[in-house]
N, C-alpha and C positions, 0 to 999 in steps of 0.2 A: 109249743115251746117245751123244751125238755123239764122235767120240772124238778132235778137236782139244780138245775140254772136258775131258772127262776127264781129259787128259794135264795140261791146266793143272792144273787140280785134285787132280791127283796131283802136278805140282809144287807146290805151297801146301803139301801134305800132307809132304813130302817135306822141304821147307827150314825146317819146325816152326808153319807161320802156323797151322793149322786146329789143331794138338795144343795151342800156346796157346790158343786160341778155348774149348776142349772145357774144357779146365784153369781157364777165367775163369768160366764158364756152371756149373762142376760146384763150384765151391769154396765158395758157401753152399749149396750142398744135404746133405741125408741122406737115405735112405732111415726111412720112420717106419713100425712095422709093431707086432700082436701076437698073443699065442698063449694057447692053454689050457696054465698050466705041468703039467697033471696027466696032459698027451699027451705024452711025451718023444720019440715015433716019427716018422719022416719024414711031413713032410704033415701039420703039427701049426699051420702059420700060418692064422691066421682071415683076415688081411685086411692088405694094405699099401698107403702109398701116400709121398708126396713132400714134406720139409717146406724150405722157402726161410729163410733168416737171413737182415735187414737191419738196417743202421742208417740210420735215416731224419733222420737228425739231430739228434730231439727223443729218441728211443727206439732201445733195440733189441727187435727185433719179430721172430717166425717167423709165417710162414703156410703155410699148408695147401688143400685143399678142405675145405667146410663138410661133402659127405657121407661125407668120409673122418674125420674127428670125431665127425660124428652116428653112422656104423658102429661106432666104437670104444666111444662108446656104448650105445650096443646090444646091442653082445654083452658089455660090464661088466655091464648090467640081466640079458642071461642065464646067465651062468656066472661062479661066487666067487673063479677062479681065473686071470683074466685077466693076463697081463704084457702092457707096451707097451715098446717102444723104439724111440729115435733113432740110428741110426749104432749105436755100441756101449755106450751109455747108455740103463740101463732108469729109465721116467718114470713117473709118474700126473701124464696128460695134462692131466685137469680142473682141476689145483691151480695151473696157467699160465692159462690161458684170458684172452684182454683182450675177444674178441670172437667172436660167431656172427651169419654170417647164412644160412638156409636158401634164403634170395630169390639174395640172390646170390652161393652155394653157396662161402661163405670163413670159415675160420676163423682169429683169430691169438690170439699170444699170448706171453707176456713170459720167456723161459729163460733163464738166465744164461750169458753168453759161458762164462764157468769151467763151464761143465755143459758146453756142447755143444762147446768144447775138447776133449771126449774122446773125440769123432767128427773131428777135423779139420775142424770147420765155423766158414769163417772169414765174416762177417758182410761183405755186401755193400755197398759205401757210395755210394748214388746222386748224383753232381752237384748236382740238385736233387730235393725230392721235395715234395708228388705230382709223380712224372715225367707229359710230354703223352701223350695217349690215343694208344694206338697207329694209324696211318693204313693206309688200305688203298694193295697198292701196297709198301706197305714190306719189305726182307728182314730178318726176325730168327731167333734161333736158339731153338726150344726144347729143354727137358732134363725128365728127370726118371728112375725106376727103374719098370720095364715091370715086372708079376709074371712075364711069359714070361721072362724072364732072371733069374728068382729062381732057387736052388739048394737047394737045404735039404736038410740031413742032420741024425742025433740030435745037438740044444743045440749046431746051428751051422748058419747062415746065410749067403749071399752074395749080395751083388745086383750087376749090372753099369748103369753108368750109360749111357743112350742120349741122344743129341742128334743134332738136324739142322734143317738150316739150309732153311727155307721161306718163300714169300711170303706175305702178307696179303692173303687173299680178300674180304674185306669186313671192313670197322669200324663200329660201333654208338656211343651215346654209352657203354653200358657192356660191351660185350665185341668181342671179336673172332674170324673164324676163320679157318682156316689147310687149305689141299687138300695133301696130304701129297705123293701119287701116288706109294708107295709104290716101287713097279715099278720107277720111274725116276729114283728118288732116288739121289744118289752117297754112295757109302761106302767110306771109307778102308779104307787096309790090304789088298785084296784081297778086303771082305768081302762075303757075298755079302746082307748086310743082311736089313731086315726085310721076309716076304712081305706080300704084298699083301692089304690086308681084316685085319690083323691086329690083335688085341684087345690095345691099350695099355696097359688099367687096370691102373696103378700110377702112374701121370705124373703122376695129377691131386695137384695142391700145387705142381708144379716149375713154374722159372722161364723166361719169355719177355724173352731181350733183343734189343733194336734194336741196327741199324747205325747208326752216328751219325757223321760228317762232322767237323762243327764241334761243340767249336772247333780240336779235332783226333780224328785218325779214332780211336773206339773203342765199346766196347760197353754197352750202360745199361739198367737192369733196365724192363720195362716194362710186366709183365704174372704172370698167374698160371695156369695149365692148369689147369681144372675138369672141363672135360666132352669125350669123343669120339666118335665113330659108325665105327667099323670097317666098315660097308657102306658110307659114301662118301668115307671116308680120311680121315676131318675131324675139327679138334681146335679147342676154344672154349679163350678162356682172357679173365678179366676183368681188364681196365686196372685196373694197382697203381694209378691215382687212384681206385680205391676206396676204399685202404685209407688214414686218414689218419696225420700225422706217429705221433701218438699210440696208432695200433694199431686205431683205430673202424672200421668197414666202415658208408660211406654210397653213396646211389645216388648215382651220378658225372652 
């Protein structure tokens, strides 16, 4: 990295802009994950992934990816002893559910703010919603809980939240995706971030926000991470105008 940028970037980092940034982006999320309760031994998680809280104005709504639902799924249909949880809140996922689409791999569904208070997940409140599709070209941040940062010891858990800040490679009417390039991605703190090629699955659910201008400078939910490819650093995520006021998942 050039290291006239850098240094800018480490002042942004330095004078608090980017540790707000991280704090806006991570404040409706949780980590959503679950386990066999009858393995109490390290390496007992089945599967985790990323859930968004919004309030759309008509609702409040979480979503998800659809294959991380249908997963959760799946392994209920194979083992009688399955737990779920959000944050620090244990659910049965299915008894929320507003919406599935397997086409365009999203799930939501209706939790109550007083439930997910007990993760610190505070509900994000878009400007307008459906927000515009996201454009290629544009900078926005995504976030989510990687499983490579997952921790796990007996009946206790931790996940660390990742975000970064990348361009729009291209935009569709219903998704979008993002060239990570890992390598030469900046990261705060001295850290020496994430290699390269590296396998993200956990993200999918977390939130993609735009830079936005006017009507004054800030940041606005615009998307949802579904899908990644660690061999070409690339992460899809479909335009929150999928999902409507009301929690429905249509083609945009």
């Amino acid at each position: 990295m050039e290291q006239m940028r850098k240094r800018e970037l480490d002042h942004a980092e330095a004078v608090g802009y980017f540790p707000e940034i991280r704090k806006l982006i991570k404040q409706p999320t949780a980590p959503i994950w679950w386990w066999r309760d009858s393995h109490s031994c390290d390496g007992s998680i089945l599967h985790n992934g990323t859930l968004c809280a919004i309030d759309t104005g008509e609702r409040q709504i979480c979503v998800t990816a659809g294959h991380v639902y249908e997963q959760y799924l799946r392994h209920r249909s194979e083992f009688d002893d399955v737990e779920c949880q959000i944050g620090n809140v244990r659910i049965r996922l299915e008894n929320y559910l507003i919406d599935y689409s397997k086409e365009l791999d999203l799930a939501t569904f209706e939790i109550s703010p007083i439930l997910l208070a007990g993760s610190g997940i505070l509900n994000h409140a878009p400007r307008i919603w459906p927000p515009e599709c996201i454009e290629t070209g544009e900078i926005v941040v995504l976030g989510g809980y990687p499983g490579r940062f997952r921790e796990e010891r007996i009946r206790q858990v931790e996940f660390a939240f990742a975000s970064l800040f990348v361009p729009v490679a291209q935009s569709s009417s219903d998704h979008a995706s993002f060239q990570l390039n890992l390598s030469r991605a900046y990261w705060s703190d001295g850290s020496e971030g994430i290699p390269a090629h590296s396998e993200l699955g956990g993200m999918s659910g977390g939130p993609v926000f735009r830079y936005l201008r006017n009507p004054i400078e800030h940041f606005d939910l615009a998307g949802f991470i579904y899908q990644g490819s660690p061999d070409y650093e690339l992460i899809f995520a479909r335009h929150a105008a999928c999902v409507t006021k009301s929690g429905n998942i249509v083609q945009y």
